[in-house]
DOLO-582584 format. One record per residue (C-alpha): residue in one letter; chain; x, y, z. Coordinates in pm, 1 decimal. Example, Ala and Ser with C-alpha at 12.3 -4.5 7.8 and 13.67 -1.06 7.14 Angstrom:
<atoms>
<atom><type>a</type><mol>A</mol><x>1230.0</x><y>-450.0</y><z>780.0</z></atom>
<atom><type>s</type><mol>A</mol><x>1367.0</x><y>-106.0</y><z>714.0</z></atom>
</atoms>
This chain:
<atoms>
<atom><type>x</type><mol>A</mol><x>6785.7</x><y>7318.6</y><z>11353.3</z></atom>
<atom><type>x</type><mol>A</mol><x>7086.2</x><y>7196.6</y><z>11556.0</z></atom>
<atom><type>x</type><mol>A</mol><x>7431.4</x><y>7089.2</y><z>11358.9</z></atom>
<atom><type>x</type><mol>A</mol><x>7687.5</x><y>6965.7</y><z>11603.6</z></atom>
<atom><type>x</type><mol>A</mol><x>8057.6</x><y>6772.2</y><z>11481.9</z></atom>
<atom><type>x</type><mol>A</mol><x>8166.7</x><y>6613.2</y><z>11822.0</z></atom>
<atom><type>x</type><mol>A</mol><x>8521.0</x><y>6557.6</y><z>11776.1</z></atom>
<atom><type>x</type><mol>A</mol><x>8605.3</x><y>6754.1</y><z>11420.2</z></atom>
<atom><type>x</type><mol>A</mol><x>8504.2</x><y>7069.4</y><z>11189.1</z></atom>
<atom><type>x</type><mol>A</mol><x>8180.6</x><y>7156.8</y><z>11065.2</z></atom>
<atom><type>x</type><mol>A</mol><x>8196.7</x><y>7248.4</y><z>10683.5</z></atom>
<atom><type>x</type><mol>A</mol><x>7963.4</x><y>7426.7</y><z>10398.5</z></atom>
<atom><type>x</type><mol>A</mol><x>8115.0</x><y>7496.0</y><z>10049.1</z></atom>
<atom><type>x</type><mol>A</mol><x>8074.2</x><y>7845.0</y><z>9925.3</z></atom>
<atom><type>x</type><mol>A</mol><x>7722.5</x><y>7764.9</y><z>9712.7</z></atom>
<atom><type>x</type><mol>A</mol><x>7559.9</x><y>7581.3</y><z>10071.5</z></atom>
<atom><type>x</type><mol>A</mol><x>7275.6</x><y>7781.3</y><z>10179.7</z></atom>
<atom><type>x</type><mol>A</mol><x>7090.7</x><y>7603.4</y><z>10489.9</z></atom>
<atom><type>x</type><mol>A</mol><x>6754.2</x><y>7854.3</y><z>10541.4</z></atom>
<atom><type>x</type><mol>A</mol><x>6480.7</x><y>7760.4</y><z>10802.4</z></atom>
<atom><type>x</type><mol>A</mol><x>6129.5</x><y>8023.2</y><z>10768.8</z></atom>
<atom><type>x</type><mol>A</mol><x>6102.6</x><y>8027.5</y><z>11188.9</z></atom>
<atom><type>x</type><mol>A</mol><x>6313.6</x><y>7902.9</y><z>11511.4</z></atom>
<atom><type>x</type><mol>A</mol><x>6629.5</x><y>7899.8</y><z>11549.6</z></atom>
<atom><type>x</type><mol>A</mol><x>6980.1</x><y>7784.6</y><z>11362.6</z></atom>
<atom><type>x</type><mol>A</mol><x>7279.5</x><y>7636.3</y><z>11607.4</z></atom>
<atom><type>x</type><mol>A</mol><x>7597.4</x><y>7448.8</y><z>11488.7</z></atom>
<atom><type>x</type><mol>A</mol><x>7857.3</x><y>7326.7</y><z>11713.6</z></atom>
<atom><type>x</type><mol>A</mol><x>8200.7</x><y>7184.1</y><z>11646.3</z></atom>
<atom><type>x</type><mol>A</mol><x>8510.3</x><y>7104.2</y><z>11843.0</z></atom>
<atom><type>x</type><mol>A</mol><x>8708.5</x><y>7239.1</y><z>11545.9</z></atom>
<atom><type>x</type><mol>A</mol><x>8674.3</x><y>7462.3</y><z>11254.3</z></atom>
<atom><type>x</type><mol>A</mol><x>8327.5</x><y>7619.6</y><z>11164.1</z></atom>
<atom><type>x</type><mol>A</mol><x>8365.7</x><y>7719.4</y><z>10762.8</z></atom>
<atom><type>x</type><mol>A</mol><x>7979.0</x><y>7925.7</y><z>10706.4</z></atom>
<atom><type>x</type><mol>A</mol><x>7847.6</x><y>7894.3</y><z>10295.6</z></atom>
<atom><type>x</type><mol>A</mol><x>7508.1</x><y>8062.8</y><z>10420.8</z></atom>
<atom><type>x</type><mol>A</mol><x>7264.2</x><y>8064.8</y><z>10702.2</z></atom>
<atom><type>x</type><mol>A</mol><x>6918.5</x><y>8242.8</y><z>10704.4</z></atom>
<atom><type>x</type><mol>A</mol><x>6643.2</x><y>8204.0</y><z>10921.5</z></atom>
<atom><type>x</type><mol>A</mol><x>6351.2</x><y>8437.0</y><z>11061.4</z></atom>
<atom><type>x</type><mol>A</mol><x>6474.1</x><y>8311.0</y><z>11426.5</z></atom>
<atom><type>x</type><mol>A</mol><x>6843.9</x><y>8352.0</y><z>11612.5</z></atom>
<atom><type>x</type><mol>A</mol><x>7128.1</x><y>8195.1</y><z>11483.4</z></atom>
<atom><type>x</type><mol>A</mol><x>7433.2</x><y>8033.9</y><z>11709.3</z></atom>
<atom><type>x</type><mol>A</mol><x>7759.2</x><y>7927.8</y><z>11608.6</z></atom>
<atom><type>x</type><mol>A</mol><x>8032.3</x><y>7790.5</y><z>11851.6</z></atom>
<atom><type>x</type><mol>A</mol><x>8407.4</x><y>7649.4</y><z>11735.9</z></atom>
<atom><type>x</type><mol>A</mol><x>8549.6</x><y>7545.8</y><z>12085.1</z></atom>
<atom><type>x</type><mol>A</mol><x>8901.0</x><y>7515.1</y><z>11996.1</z></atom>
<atom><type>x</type><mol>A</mol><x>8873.2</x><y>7646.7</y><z>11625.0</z></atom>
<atom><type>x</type><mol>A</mol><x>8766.1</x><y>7941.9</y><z>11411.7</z></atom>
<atom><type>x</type><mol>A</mol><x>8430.2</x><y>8044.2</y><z>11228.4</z></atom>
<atom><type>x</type><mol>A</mol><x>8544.5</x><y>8119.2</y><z>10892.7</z></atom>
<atom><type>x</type><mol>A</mol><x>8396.8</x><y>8251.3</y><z>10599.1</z></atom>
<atom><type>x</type><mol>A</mol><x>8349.8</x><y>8029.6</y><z>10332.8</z></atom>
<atom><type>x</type><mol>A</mol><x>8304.4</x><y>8244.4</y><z>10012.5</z></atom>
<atom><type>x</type><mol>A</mol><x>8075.0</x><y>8508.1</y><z>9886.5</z></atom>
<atom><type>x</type><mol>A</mol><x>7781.5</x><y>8355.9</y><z>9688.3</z></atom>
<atom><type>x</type><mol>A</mol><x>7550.4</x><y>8442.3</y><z>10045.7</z></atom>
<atom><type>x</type><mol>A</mol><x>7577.1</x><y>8661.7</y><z>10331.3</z></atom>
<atom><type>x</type><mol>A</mol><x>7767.8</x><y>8414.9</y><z>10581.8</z></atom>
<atom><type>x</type><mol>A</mol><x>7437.9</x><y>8456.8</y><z>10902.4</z></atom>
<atom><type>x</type><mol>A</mol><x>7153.2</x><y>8639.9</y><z>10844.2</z></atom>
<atom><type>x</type><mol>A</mol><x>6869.6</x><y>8594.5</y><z>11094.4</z></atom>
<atom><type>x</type><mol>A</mol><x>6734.3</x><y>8840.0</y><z>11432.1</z></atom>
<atom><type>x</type><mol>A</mol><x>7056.2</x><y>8772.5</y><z>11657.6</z></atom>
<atom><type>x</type><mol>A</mol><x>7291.9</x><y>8580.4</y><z>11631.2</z></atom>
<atom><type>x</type><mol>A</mol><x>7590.2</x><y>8461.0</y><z>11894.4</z></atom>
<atom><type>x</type><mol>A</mol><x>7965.0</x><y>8375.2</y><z>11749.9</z></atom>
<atom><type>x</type><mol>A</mol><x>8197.1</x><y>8221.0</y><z>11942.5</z></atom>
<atom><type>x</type><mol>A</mol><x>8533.4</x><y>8083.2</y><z>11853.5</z></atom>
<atom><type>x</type><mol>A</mol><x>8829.7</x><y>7966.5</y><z>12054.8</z></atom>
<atom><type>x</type><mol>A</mol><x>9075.3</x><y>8055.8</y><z>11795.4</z></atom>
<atom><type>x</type><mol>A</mol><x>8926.8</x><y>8335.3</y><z>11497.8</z></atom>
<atom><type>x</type><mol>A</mol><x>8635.5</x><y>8438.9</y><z>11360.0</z></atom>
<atom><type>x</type><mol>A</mol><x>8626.7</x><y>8586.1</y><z>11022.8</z></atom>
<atom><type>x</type><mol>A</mol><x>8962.4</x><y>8572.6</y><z>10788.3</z></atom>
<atom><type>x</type><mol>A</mol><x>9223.0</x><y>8795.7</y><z>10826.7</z></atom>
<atom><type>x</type><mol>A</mol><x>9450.5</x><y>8925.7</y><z>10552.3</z></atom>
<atom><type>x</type><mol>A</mol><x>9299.9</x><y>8734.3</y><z>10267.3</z></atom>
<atom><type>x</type><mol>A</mol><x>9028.5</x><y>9022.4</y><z>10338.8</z></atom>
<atom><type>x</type><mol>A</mol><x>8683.7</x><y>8735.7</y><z>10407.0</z></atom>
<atom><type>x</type><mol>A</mol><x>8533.6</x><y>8899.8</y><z>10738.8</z></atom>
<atom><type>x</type><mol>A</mol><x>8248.7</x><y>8717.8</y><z>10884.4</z></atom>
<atom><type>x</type><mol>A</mol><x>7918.6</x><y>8877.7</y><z>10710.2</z></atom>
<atom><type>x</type><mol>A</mol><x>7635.7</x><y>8890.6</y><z>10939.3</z></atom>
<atom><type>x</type><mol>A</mol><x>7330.1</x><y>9037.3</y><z>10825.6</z></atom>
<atom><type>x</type><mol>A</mol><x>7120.2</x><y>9093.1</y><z>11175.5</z></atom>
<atom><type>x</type><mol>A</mol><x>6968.2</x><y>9310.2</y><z>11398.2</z></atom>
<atom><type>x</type><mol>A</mol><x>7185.7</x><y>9207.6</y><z>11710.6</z></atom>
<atom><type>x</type><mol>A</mol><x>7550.0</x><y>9007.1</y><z>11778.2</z></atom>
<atom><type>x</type><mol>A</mol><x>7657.6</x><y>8890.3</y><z>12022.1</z></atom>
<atom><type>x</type><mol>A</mol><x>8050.0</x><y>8751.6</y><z>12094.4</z></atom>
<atom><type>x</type><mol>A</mol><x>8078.1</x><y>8603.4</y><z>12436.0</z></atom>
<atom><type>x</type><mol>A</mol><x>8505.4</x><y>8621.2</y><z>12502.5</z></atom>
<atom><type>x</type><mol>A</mol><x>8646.3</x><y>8389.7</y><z>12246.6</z></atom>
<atom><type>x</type><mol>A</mol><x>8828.0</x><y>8415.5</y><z>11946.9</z></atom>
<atom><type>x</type><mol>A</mol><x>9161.6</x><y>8476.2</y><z>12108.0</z></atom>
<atom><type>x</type><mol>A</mol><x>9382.3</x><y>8517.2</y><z>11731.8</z></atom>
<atom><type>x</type><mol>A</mol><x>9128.5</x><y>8777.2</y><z>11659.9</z></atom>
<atom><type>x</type><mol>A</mol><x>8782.5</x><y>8917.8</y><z>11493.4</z></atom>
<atom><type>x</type><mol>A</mol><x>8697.7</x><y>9011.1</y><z>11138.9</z></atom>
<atom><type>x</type><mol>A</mol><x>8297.4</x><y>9092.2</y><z>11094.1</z></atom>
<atom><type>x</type><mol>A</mol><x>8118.7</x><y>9275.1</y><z>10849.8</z></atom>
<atom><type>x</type><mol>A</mol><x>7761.0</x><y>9377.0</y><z>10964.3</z></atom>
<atom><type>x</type><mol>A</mol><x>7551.5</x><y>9355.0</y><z>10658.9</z></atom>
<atom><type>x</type><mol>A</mol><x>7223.1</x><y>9516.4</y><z>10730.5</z></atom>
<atom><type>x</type><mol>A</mol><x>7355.4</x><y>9788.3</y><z>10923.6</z></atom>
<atom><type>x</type><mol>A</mol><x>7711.4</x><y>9949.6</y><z>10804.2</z></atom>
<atom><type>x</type><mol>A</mol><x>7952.4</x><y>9786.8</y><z>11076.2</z></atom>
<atom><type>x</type><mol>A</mol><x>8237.7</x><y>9647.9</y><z>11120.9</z></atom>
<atom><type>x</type><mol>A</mol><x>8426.6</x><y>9485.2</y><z>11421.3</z></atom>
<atom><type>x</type><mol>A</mol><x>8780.6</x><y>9425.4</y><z>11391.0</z></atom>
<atom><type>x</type><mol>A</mol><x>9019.0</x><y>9304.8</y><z>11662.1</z></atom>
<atom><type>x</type><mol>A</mol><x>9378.4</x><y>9137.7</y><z>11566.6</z></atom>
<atom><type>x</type><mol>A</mol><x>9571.5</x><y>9020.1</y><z>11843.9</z></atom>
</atoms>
């Protein structure tokens, strides 16, 4: 399943859950990236080019799938308000974005990554 918002942000409320049984979950957006819940037997790949992935509340585990690969230009996870990223999967993978900063909470393995710059 492929989600892409051209020219804007990509948004699910805190009670979205988008779940595929096999392949592979990718959203794209130019802006903003705000995660309810995504599960899926397969990888999962989420890019904000000039925004942030954000978590969107707690009802689900933000990505849970085999691997998945977060990239934004700006922040992923929240920062003060205390809403890391949660990421329930066996590998991640954060090719150099996210310049404001990280905030990820590995799930199915006790983990966390957090860079503030």
């Amino acid at each position: 399943m492929t989600v892409e918002a051209g020219t804007g942000n990509l948004t699910m409320s805190d009670s979205s859950l988008c779940t595929t049984w096999s392949g592979d979950v990718r959203l794209v957006a130019n802006g903003n990236v705000t995660l309810g819940g995504l599960n899926t037997a397969g990888n999962v790949s989420i890019t904000a080019t000039t925004g942030s992935i954000l978590d969107g509340g707690d009802t689900y585990v933000d990505v849970g799938g085999q691997w998945a690969a977060v990239g934004g230009g700006d922040r992923v996870g929240r920062w003060g308000g205390g809403q890391p990223l949660e990421i329930s999967v066996a590998k991640v993978s954060a090719p150099g974005r996210g310049t404001a900063g990280w905030n990820i909470l590995g799930k199915r393995r006790s983990w966390r990554w957090t860079t503030w710059g």
